[in-house]
C-alpha positions in Angstrom: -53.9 44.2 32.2 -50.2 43.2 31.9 -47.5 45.0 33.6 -44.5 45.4 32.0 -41.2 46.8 33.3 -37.8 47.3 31.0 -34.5 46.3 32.1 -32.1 48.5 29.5 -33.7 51.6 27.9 -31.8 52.0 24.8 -33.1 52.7 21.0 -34.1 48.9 20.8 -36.3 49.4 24.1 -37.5 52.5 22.7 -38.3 50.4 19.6 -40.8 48.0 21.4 -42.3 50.7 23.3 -43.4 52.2 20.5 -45.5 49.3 19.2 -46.3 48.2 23.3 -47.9 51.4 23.7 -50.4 50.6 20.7 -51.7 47.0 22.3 -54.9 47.2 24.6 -54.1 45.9 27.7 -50.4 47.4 28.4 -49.7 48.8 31.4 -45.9 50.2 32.2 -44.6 49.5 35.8 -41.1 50.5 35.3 -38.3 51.5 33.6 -34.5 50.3 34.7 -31.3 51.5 33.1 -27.8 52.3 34.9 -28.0 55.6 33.3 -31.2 57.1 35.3 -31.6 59.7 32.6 -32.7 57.4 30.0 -35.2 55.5 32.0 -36.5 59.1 33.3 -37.2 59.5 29.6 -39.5 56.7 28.7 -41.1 56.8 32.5 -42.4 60.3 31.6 -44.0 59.6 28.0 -45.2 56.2 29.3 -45.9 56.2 32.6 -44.2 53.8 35.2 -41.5 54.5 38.0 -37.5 54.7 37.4 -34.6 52.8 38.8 -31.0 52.5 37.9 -30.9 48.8 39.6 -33.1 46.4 38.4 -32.6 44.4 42.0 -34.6 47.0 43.3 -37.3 47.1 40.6 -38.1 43.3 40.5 -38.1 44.2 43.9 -40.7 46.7 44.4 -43.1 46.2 40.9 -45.7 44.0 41.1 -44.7 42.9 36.6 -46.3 40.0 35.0 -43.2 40.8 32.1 -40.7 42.1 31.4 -38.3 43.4 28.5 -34.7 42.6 29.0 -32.7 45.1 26.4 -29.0 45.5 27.2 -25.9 45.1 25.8 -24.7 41.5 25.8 -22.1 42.0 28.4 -24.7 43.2 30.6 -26.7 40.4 31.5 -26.3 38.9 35.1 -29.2 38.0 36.8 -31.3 39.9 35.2 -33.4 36.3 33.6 -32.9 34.0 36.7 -34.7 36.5 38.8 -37.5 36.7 36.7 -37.6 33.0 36.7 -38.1 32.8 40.6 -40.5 35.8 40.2 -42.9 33.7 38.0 -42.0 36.8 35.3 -42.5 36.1 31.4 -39.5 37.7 29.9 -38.5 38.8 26.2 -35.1 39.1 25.5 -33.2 40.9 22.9 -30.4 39.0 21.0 -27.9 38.0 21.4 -29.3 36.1 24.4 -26.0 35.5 26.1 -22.0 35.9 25.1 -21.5 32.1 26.3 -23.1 28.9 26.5 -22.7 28.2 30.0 -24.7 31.3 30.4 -27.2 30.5 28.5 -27.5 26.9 29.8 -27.9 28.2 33.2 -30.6 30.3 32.2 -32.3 28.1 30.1 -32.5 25.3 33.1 -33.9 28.5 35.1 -36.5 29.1 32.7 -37.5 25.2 32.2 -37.9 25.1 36.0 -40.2 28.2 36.1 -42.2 27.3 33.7 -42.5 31.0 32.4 -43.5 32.3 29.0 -40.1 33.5 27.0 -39.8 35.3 23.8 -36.6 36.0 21.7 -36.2 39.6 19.6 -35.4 37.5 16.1 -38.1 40.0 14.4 -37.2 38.8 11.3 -39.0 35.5 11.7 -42.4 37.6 11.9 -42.3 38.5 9.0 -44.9 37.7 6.9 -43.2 36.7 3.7 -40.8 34.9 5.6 -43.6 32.8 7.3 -44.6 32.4 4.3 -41.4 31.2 2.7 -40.9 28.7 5.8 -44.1 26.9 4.6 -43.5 26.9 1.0 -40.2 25.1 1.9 -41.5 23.0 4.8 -41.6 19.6 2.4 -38.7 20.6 0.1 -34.9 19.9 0.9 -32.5 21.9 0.5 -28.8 21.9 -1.2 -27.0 24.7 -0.6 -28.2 27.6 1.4 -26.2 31.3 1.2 -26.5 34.1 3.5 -25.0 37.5 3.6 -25.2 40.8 5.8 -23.4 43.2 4.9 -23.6 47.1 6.4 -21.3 50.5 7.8 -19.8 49.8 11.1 -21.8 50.5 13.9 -20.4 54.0 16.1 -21.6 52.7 19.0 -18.4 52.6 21.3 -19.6 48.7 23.1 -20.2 47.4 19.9 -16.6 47.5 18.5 -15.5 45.4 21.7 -15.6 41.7 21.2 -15.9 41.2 25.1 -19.0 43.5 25.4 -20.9 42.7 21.8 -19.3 39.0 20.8 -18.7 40.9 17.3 -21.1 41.7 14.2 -21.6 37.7 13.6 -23.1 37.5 17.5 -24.1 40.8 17.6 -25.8 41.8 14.5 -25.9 39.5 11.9 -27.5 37.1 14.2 -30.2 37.7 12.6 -29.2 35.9 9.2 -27.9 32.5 10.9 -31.3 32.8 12.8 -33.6 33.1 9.7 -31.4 30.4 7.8 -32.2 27.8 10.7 -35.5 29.5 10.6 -35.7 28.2 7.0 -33.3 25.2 6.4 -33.3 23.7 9.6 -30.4 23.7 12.3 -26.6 23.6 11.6 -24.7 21.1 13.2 -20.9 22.4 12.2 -19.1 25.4 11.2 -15.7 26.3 9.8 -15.1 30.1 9.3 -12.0 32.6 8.2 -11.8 36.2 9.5 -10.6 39.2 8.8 -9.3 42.2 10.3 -7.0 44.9 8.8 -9.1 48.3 7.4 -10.6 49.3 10.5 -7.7 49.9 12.5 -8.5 53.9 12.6 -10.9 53.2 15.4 -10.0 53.4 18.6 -10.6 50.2 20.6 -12.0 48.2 18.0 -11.2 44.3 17.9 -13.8 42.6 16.1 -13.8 41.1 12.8 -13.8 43.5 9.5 -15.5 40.4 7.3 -16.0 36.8 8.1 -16.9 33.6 5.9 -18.4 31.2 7.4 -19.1 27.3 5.9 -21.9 25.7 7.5 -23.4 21.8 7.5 -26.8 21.8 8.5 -28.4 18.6 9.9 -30.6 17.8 7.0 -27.4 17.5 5.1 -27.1 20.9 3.0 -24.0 22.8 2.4 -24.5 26.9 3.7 -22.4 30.0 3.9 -22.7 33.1 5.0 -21.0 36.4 4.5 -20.7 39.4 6.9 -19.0 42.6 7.0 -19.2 46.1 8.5 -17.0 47.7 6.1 -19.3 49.3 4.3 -19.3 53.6 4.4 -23.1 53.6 3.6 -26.2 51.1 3.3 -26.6 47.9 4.1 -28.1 44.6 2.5 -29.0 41.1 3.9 -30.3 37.9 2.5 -31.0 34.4 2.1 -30.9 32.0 -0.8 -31.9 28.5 -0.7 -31.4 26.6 -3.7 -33.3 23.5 -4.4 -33.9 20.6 -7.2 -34.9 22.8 -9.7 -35.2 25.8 -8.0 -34.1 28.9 -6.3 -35.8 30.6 -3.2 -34.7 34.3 -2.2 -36.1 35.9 1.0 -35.0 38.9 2.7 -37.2 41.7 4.7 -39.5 42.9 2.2 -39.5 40.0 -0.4 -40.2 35.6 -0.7 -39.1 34.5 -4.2 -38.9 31.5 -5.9 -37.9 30.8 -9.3 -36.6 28.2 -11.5 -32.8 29.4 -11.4 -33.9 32.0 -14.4 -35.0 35.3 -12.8 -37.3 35.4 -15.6 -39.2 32.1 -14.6 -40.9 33.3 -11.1 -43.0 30.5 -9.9 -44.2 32.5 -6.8 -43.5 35.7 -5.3 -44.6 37.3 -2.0 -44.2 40.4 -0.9 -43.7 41.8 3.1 -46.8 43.5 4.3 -46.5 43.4 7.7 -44.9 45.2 11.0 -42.8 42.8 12.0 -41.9 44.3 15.6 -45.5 44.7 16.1 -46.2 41.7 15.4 -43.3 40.0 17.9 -44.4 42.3 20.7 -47.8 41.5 20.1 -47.6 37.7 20.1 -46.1 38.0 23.1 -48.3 39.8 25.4 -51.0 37.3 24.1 -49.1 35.0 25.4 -48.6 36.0 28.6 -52.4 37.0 28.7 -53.8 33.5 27.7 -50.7 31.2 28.4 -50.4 30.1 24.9 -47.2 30.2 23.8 -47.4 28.2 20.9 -47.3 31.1 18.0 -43.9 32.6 19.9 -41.6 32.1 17.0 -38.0 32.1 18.8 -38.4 31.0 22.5 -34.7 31.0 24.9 -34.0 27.7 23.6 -34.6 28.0 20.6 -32.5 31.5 20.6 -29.7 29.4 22.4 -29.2 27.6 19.2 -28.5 30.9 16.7 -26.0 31.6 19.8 -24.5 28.3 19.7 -23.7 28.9 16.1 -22.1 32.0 16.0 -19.9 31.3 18.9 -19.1 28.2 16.9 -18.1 30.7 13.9 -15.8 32.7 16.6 -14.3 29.8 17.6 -13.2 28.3 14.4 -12.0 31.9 13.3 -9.7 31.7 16.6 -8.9 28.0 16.4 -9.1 27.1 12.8 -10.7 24.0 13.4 -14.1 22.9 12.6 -16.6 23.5 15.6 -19.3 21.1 16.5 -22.4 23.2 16.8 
């Protein structure tokens, strides 16, 4: 049996608990959120005690793991207590709003030896497995990302100070599966934009950002971002190659010889995603192999470290080191 407690009890925590509910083995301990309402909710259809201080849950729960779901500005100690606990944590992303954070952390969790696991639940995919084999042996040239959605109502997220902004935030997920696919970036240079958004109150993040990237293996990237759109959303990668092009978002792996016409192979997503994440990692923590974790802390510290480096050369106008 693994016990399980939640630190933040959102619509992401919700999320997992769906799909933890569904794996043999799960037992919930408890549920922490500074709003006691919210945890009261999930303790009752799940089981498991409540707390508005997660202090005092790590301190009376006997949890093998737990799930740490807040906002980005919220995290504290949240991780280096589990680390002295000897408790396997997953995260949600963004791990951290800093690098000095995350360091700390990461030292924490190298020291503890403990099993960690990063929400980037586009790398389960199954397509965009997949994908990451197909191009395992090829190198890339240039490699183009975009996420592009509404603007999120949420009253933290429009607060660089509490979310980082959409690139941190939210379309995290597309620097993640582009490093997921193409290998690490190693500098950024990127242009914002702010200017149609100014009808909501409080709101200083970006509108739109461009960001260049040079990845280590030598290719050129960019990737496009915006939350200025009233409804839908769409998100991407394409990775062009000698000879070829390969597209991959959430339901689709596609390669083709530059003519949409000449498909060479195509793969379609079959697979819950989330499920799969969550799943993984409760193995791991039951068996103590870690190995088919897709996004551990450090490895989630490095989609951080670029999208902080795309804030900073938007402030600065420099290039930023990654």
């Amino acid at each position: 049996m693994v016990k399980i407690g939640f630190i933040g009890c959102g619509g992401i925590a919700g999320a997992h608990l769906e799909r933890l509910s569904k794996i043999e083995g799960v037992q919930f301990a408890g549920f922490c959120d500074i709003v006691e309402e919210k945890a009261r909710v999930y303790a009752q259809k799940y089981g498991g005690n409540v707390y508005t201080d997660h202090h005092q849950m790590y301190e009376k729960e006997k949890m093998d793991a737990v799930y740490i779901c807040l906002v980005p500005s919220a995290h504290t100690d949240q991780e280096i207590i589990a680390c002295k606990k000897k408790i396997h944590f997953f995260i949600e992303k963004p791990v951290a709003l800093s690098m000095k954070k995350a360091e700390e952390v990461n030292r924490a969790v190298k020291k503890s030896g403990i099993i960690t696991s990063v929400g980037y639940v586009l790398r389960y995919i199954d397509s965009v497995v997949q994908a990451r084999e197909f191009l395992k042996d090829k190198k890339p040239a240039i490699v183009r990302g975009f996420y592009m959605c509404g603007f999120v109502p949420t009253p933290w997220w429009r607060r660089m100070k509490d979310s980082g902004g959409q690139v941190v935030e939210q379309s995290t997920h597309i620097y993640d599966l582009t490093r997921f696919l193409a290998g690490d970036i190693d500098s950024v240079y990127a242009i914002g934009y702010r200017g149609l958004l100014t009808d909501i109150p409080e709101n200083d993040i970006d509108d739109a950002s461009v960001a260049n990237l040079h990845f280590k293996n030598g290719a050129a990237g960019n990737i496009i971002t915006t939350c200025l759109y009233k409804a839908g959303g769409e998100m991407g990668v394409e990775i062009v190659l000698k000879h070829m092009k390969v597209f991959v978002d959430t339901g689709v792996f596609r390669a083709t010889t530059g003519n949409p016409q000449e498909v060479i192979t195509e793969v379609r997503a079959t697979n819950e995603p989330m499920f799969e994440e969550d799943r993984i990692f409760i193995e791991a923590v039951k068996t103590g192999d870690r190995s088919k974790i897709k996004s551990d802390y450090e490895d989630g510290m490095k989609t951080l470290a670029a999208t902080l480096a795309v804030n900073e050369s938007i402030k600065t106008g420099k290039v930023i080191k990654v």
